[in-house]
RONUFI-504102 format. One line per 4 residues: number of its first residue (from 1); their letters; for each residue y, x, z of C-alpha. Coordinates in Angstrom, 2 decimals. Layout:
residues N
NUM) a) Y,X,Z ~ ...
This chain:
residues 498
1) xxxx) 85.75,130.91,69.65 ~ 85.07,129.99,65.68 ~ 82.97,127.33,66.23 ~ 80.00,126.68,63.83
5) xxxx) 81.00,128.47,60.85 ~ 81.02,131.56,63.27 ~ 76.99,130.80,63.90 ~ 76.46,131.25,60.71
9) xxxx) 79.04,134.76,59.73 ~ 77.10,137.94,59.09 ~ 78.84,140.71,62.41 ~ 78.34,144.30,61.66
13) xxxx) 77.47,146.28,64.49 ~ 78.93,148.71,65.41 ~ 80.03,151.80,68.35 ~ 83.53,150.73,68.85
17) xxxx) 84.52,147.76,70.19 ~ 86.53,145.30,68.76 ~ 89.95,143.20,70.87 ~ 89.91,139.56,70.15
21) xxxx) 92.50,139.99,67.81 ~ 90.74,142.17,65.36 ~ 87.24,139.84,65.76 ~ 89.54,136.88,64.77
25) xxxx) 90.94,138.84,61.56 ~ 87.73,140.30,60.35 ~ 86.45,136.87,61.09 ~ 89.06,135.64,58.66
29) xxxx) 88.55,138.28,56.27 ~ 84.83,137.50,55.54 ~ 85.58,133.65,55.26 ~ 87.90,134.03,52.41
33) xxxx) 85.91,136.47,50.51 ~ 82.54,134.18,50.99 ~ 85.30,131.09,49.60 ~ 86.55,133.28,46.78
37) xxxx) 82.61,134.16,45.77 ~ 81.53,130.59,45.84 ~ 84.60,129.48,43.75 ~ 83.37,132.50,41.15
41) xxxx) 79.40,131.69,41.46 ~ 80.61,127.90,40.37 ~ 82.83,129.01,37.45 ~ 82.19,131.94,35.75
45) xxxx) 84.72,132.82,33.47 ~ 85.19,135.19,30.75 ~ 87.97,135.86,28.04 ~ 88.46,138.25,25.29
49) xxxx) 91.88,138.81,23.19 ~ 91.63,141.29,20.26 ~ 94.69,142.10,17.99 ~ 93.89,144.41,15.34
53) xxxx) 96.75,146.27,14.12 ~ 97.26,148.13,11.06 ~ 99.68,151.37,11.92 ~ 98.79,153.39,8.48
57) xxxx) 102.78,153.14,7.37 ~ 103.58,154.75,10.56 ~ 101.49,158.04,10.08 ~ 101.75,158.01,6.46
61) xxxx) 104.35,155.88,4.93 ~ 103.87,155.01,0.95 ~ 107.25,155.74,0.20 ~ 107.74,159.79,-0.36
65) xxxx) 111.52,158.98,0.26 ~ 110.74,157.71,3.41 ~ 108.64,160.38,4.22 ~ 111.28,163.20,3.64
69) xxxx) 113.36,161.22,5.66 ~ 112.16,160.44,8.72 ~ 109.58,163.57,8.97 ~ 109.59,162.97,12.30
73) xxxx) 109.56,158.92,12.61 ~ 106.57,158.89,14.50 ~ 108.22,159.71,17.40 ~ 111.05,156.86,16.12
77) xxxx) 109.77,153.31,18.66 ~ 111.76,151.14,16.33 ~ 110.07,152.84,13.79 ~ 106.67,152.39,14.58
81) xxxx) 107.95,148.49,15.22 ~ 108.83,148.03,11.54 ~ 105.71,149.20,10.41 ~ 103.45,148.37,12.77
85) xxxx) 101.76,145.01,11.11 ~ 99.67,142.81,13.25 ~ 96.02,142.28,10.62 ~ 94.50,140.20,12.94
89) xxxx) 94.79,138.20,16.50 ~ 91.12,136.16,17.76 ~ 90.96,134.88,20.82 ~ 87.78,133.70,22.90
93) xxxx) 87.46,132.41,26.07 ~ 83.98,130.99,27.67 ~ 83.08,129.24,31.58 ~ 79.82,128.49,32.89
97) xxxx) 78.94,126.36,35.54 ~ 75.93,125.27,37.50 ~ 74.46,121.91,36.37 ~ 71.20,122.09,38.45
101) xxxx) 69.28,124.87,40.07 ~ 67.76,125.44,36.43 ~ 70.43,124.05,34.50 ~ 73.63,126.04,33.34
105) xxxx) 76.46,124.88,30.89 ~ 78.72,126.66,28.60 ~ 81.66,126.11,26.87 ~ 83.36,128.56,24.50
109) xxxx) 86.50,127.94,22.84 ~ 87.36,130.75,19.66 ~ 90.15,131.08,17.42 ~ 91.54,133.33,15.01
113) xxxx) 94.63,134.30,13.13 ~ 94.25,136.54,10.22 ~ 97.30,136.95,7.76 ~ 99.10,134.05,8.51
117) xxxx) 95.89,131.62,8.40 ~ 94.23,130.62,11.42 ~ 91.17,128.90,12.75 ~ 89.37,127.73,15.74
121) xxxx) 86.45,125.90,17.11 ~ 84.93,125.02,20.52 ~ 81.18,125.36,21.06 ~ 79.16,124.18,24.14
125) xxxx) 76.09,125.20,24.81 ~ 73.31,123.89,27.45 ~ 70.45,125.97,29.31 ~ 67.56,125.44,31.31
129) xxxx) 64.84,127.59,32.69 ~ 61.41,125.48,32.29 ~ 59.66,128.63,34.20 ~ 60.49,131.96,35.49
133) xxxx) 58.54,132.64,32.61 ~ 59.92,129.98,29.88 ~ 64.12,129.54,29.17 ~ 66.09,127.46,26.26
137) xxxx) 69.61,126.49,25.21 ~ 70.94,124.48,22.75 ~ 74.77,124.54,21.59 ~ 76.67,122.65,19.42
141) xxxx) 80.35,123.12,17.97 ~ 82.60,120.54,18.46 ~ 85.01,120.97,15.06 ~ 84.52,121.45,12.04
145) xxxx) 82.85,123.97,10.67 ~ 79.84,121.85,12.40 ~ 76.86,124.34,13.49 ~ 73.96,123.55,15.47
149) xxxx) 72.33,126.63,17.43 ~ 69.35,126.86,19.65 ~ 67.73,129.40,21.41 ~ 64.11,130.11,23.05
153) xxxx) 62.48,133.12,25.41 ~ 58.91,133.49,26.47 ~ 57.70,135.97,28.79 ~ 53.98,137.23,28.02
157) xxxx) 53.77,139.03,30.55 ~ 55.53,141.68,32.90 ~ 56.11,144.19,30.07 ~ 56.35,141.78,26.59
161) xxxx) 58.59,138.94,25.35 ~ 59.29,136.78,22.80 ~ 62.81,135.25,21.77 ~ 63.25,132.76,18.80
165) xxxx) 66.75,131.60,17.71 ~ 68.12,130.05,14.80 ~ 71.27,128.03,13.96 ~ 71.73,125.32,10.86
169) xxxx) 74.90,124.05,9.34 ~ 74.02,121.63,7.09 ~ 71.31,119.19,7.10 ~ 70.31,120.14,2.98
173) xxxx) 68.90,123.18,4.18 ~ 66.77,124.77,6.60 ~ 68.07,126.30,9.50 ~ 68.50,130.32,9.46
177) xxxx) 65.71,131.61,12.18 ~ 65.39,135.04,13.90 ~ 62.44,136.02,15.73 ~ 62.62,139.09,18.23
181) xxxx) 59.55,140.21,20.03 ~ 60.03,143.33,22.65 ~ 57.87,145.54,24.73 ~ 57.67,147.75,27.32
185) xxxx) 56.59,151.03,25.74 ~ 57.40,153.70,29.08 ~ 59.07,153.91,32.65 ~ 62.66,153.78,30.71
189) xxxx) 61.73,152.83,27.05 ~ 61.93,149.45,25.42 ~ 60.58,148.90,21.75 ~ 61.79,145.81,19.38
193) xxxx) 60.86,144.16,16.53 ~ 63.04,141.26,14.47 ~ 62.55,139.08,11.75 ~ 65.81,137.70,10.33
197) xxxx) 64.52,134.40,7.94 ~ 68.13,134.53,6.44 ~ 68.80,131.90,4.01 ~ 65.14,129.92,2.95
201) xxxx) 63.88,126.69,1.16 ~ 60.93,124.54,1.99 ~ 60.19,122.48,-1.32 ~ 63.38,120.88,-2.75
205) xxxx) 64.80,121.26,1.37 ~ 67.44,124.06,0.86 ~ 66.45,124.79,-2.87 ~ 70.14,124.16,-4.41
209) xxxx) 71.90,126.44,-2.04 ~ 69.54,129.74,-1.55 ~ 71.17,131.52,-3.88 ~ 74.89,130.79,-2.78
213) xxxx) 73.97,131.21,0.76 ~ 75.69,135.15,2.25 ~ 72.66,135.72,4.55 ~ 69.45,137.41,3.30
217) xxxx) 66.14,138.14,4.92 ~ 65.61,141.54,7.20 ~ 63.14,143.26,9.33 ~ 64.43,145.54,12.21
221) xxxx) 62.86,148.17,14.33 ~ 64.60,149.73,17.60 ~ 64.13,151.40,20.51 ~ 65.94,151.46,23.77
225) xxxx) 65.80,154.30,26.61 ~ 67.90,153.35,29.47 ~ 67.66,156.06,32.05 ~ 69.74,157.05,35.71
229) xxxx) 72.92,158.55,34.01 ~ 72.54,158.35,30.04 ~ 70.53,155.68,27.27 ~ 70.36,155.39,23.37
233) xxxx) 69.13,153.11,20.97 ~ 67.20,153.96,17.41 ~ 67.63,151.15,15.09 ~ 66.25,150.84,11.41
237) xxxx) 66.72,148.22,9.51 ~ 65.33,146.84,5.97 ~ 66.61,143.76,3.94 ~ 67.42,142.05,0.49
241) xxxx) 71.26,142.73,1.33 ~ 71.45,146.15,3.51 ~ 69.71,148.99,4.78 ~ 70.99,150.64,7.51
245) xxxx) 70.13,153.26,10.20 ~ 72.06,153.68,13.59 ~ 71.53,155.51,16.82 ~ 73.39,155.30,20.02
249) xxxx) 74.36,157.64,22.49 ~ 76.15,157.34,26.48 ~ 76.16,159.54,28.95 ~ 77.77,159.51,32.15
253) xxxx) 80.15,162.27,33.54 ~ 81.98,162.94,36.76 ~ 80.87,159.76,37.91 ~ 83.49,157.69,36.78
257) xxxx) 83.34,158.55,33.09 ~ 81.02,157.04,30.39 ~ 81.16,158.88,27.29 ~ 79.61,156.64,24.07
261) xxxx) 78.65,158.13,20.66 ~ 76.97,156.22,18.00 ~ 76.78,156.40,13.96 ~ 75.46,154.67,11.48
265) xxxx) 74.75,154.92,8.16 ~ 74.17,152.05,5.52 ~ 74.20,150.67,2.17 ~ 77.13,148.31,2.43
269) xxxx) 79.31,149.76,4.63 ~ 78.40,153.54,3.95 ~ 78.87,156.35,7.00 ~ 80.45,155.45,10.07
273) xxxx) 80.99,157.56,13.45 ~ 82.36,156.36,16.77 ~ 83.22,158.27,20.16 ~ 83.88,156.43,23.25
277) xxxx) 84.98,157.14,26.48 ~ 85.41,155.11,29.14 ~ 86.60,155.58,32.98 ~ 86.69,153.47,36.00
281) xxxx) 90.46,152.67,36.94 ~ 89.61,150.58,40.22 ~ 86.69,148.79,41.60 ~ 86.41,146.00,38.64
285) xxxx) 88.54,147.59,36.23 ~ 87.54,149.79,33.06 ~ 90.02,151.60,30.45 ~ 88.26,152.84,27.32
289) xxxx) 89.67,154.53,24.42 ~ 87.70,154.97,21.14 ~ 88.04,156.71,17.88 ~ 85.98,155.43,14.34
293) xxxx) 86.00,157.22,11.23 ~ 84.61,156.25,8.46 ~ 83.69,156.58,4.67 ~ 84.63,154.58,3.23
297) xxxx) 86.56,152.89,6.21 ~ 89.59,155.55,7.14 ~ 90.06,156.66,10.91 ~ 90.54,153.47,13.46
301) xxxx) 91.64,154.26,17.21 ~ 90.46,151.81,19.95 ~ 91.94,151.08,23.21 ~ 90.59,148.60,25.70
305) xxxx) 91.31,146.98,29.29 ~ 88.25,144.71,31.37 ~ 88.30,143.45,34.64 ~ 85.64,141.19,35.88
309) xxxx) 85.53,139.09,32.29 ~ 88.48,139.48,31.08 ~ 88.44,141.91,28.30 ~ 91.75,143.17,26.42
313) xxxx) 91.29,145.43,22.78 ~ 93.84,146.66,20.57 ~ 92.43,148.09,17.32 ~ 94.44,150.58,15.15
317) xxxx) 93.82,151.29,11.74 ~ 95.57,154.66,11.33 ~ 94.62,156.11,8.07 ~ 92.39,153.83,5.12
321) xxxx) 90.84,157.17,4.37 ~ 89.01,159.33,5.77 ~ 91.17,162.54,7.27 ~ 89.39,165.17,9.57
325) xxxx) 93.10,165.94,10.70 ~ 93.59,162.77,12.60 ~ 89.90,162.79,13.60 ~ 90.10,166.52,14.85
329) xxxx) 93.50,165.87,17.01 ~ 92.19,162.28,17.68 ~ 88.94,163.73,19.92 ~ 89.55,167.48,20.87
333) xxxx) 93.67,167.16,22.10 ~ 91.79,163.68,24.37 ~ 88.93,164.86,25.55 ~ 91.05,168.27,26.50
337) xxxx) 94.00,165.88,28.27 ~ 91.13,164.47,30.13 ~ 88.93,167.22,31.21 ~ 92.35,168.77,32.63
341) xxxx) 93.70,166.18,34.38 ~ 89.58,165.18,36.04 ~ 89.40,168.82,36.91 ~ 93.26,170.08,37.91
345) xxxx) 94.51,166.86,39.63 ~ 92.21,164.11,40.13 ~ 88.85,165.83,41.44 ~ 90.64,167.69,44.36
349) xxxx) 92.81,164.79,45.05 ~ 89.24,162.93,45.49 ~ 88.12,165.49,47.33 ~ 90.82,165.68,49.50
353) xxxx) 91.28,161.85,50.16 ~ 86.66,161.97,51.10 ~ 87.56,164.86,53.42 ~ 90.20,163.20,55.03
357) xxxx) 88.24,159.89,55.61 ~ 85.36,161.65,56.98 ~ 87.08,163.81,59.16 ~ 89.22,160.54,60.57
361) xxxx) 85.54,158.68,60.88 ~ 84.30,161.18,62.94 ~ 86.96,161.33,65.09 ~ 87.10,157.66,65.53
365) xxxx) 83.05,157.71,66.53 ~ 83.05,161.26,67.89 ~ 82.47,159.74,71.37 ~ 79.40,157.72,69.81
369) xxxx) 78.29,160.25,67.89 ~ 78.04,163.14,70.71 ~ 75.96,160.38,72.95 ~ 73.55,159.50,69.99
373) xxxx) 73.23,163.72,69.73 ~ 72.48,163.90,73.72 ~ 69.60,160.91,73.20 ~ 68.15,162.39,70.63
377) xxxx) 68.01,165.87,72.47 ~ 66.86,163.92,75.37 ~ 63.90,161.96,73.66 ~ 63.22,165.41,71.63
381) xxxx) 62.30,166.91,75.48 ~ 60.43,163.83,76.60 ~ 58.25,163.96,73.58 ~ 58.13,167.95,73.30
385) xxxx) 54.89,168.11,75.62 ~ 52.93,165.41,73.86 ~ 53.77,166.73,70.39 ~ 52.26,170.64,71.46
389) xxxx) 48.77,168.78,72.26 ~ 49.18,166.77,69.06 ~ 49.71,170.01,67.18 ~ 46.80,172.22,69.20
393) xxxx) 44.50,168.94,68.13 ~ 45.42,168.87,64.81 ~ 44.86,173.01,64.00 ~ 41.72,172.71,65.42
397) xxxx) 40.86,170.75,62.59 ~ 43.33,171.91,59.73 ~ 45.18,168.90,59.85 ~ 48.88,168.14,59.42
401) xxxx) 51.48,170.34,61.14 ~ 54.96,170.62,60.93 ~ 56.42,173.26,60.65 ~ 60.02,172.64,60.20
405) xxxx) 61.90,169.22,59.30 ~ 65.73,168.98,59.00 ~ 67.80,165.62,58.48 ~ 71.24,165.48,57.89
409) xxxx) 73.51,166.85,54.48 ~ 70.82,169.43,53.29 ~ 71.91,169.11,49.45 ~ 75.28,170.87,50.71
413) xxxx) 75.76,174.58,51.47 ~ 71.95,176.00,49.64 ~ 73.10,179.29,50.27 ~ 73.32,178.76,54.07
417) xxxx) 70.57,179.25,56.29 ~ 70.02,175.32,57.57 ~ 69.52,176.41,61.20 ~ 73.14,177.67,61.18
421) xxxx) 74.43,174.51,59.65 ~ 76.20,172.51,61.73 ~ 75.65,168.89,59.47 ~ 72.07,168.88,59.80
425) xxxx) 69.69,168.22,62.78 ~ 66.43,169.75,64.10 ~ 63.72,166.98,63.90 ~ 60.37,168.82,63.42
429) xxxx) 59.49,167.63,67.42 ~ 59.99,163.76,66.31 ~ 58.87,164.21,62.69 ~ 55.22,165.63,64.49
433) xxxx) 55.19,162.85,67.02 ~ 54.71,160.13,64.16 ~ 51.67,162.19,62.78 ~ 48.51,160.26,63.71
437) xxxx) 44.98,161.43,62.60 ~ 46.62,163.94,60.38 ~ 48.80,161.35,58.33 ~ 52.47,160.93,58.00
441) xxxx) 54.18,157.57,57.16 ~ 57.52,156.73,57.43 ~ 58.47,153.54,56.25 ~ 61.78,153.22,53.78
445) xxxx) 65.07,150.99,53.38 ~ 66.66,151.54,56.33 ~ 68.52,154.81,57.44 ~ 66.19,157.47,59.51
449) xxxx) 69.05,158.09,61.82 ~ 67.34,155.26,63.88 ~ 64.04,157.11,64.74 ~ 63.54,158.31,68.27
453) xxxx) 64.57,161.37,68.41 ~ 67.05,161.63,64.99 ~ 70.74,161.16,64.84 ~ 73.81,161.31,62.41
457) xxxx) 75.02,164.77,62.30 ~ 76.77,163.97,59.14 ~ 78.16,160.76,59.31 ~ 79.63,158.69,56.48
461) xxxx) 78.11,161.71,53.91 ~ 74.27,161.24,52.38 ~ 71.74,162.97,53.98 ~ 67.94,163.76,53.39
465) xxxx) 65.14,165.10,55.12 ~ 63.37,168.16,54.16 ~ 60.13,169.06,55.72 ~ 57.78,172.07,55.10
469) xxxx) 54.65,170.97,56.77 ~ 50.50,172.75,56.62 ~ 47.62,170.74,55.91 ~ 44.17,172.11,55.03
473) xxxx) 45.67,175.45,54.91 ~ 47.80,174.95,52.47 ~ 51.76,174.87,52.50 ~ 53.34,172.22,51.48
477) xxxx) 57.24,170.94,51.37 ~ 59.26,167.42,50.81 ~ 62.71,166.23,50.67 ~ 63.37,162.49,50.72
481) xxxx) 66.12,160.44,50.80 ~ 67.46,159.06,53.87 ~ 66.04,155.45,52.79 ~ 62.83,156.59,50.81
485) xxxx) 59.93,156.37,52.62 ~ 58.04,159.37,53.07 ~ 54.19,160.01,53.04 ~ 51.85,163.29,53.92
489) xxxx) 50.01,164.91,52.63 ~ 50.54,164.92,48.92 ~ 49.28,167.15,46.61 ~ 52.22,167.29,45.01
493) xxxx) 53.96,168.77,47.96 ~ 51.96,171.78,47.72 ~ 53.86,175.20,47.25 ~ 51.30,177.85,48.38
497) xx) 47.93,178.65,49.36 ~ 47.85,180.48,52.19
């Protein structure tokens, strides 16, 4: 009916059957998606406005007069207008596309617009992977101001790597290198260690313009713990021109909130504090709303918009000194909005849209789901006699018994017995028919539902199996999830001796 593209289209199965009509339009469905990803995977695109706006008149205006006046201005839109002043607009916008299998280009194209006075330049940049050990790039801007960068990576080995960059933009003196070497120190910890060269001469090569030059040498030490549902970073640095310690913070909360808190403090640019937070609007999309404070900086409130690679942020300078008013209403009256709104509207309206799904899935597959419940009861018989020799054999010799495995929603409902729950099924009889010479092995990545004997009493929630099982006299108890494999014994399953 579709030819030989439909040879080659990926069909979920599934217990409901499908009219012509609706094979034809999910036919046509996954065709233009796998045409829209191809058109992405050969273009990657990414863009990035910022417009920095300086709003300090509006919450404090210099003129007392003014002040008296229009006490309550801020609530004034044409007000806010007239003194809003734009500091700063830069653009960026970058596309890569596939050369070879180990060749990738870039271009970026950058301007900016600061005060009236603007500038711009277009870099491109080309890559190439040598090895899956070994990558490069080297990148040139078009314009003037001409710069030359390039950029290496080695991979010692699974756990330590090497990265050397530098960029020159002028051919009297040496090019400014930075060498960053990195190592796996734990399960979710990742040490660093760069050398910035800064501005150096080699003989008479660079000798005129050292001194002239902004950038200076620096060493830097970090570390970075990236774990399930937070991460930080610990970074010290020590140069000719700063010294400066930061650490980062992020957590995640409700599931679709990232909360970010970092601060730094430094020699140049004194103490400075930001807090972050961040929610998923859709699918691709992210809103994130900052506040900085700073001292010698003022307060600065953040606002930003991303979707796929297209990033929007609109910074606000709203007081040039520091004010623990603006700072105190800027994060508590937020983060109290928020927490409402997550807890009073939008987490029962979640909850309420889930229940209403599942209970229209199960409806939908209730048919299929009540026959998958009378084969597993089925095989469960057919097995029962087979399983009560396996079990005499194996207490004979204090070997592996089960004594009771459950599959189905068991995280739900603690307080319930689970024999009088009604989302979770009986398996000890098929669990103990896969024990062979008192070992248990269940292989992972696909869903247990699919063992003889198991079904979905739960379907379209996550489930886990739980089993309390006796080997060598001992007790012992597991719960995996539903695509984790599972092996017994273990000592650490043990939970009594008996």
């Amino acid at each position: 009916m579709f030819g030989e593209e439909g040879l080659s289209t990926s069909w979920e199965v599934g217990p409901r059957l499908k009219t012509p009509q609706e094979l034809r339009e999910e036919f046509e469905r996954q065709a233009s998606l796998k045409r829209q990803q191809e058109v992405e995977n050969m273009v990657k695109a990414k863009g990035d406005l910022q417009l920095i706006i300086d709003a300090t008149q509006v919450f404090d205006p210099y003129d007392s007069r003014s002040r008296q006046s229009n006490r309550f201005s801020i609530l004034n839109i044409q007000n806010i207008f007239e003194n809003a002043e734009v500091k700063q607009l830069s653009m960026k916008h970058s596309f890569e596309t596939q050369l070879r299998p180990q060749t990738q280009a870039v271009v970026v194209g950058q301007t900016i617009l600061r005060n009236g006075i603007g500038g711009g330049n277009i870099i491109g940049t080309l890559r190439h992977s040598f090895s899956p050990k070994v990558w490069a790039e080297v990148g040139s801007s078009i314009v003037q101001p001409r710069i030359v960068t390039a950029k290496a990576s080695y991979s010692i080995d699974a756990d330590s790597f090497v990265i050397v960059s530098g960029h020159i933009d002028s051919i009297y003196s040496p090019p400014n290198l930075v060498f960053t070497g990195g190592r796996v120190l734990g399960k979710n910890v990742t040490g660093y260690l760069t050398y910035k060269t800064g501005a150096w001469s080699l003989g008479p090569w660079g000798k005129h313009g050292l001194y002239s030059r902004r950038e200076k040498s620096a060493v830097a030490i970090s570390i970075n713990g990236s774990f399930e549902r937070s991460g930080y970073n610990f970074e010290i640095q020590t140069g000719l021109a700063q010294i400066y310690i930061s650490f980062n913070y992020n957590h995640k909360l409700f599931n679709d909130y990232l909360v970010k808190t970092s601060a730094t403090l430094s020699t140049s640019s004194g103490l400075t504090a930001v807090l972050l937070g961040e929610r998923k609007v859709t699918e691709y999309t992210k809103a994130s709303f900052a506040i900085e404070c700073g001292i010698p900086h003022g307060v600065t409130f953040k606002c930003r918009l991303s979707r796929l690679g297209q990033r929007i942020t609109i910074p606000i300078l709203i007081s040039p000194e520091f004010n623990y008013k603006i700072i105190l209403w800027g994060t508590i009256l937020p983060i109290i909005t928020i927490t409402a709104v997550e807890q009073i509207i939008l987490m029962p309206r979640r909850q309420k849209k889930k229940a209403e799904k599942l209970a229209a899935l199960r409806e939908l597959h209730a048919e299929y789901i009540e026959n998958r419940k009378k084969e597993a009861i089925e095989a469960i018989r057919l097995l029962l006699p087979s399983v009560e020799r396996k079990i005499e054999t194996e207490k004979v010799k204090d070997g592996l018994v089960i004594l009771e495995a459950w599959y189905g929603n068991i995280s739900s409902l603690r307080d319930v017995p689970l024999n009088e729950k009604k989302d979770v099924a009986d398996v000890r009889v098929p669990v103990q028919a896969l024990v062979h010479d008192s070992q248990l092995t269940i292989p992972g990545g696909y869903s247990k539902s699919n063992i003889m004997g198991f079904y979905d009493p739960c379907m379209g929630e996550p489930k886990q199996l739980k089993i309390k099982y006796q080997f060598q006299r001992k007790f012992h108890e597991v719960i995996v999830d539903d695509t984790a494999p599972v092996a017994c014994p273990l000592r650490s399953h043990i939970i009594s001796i008996h």
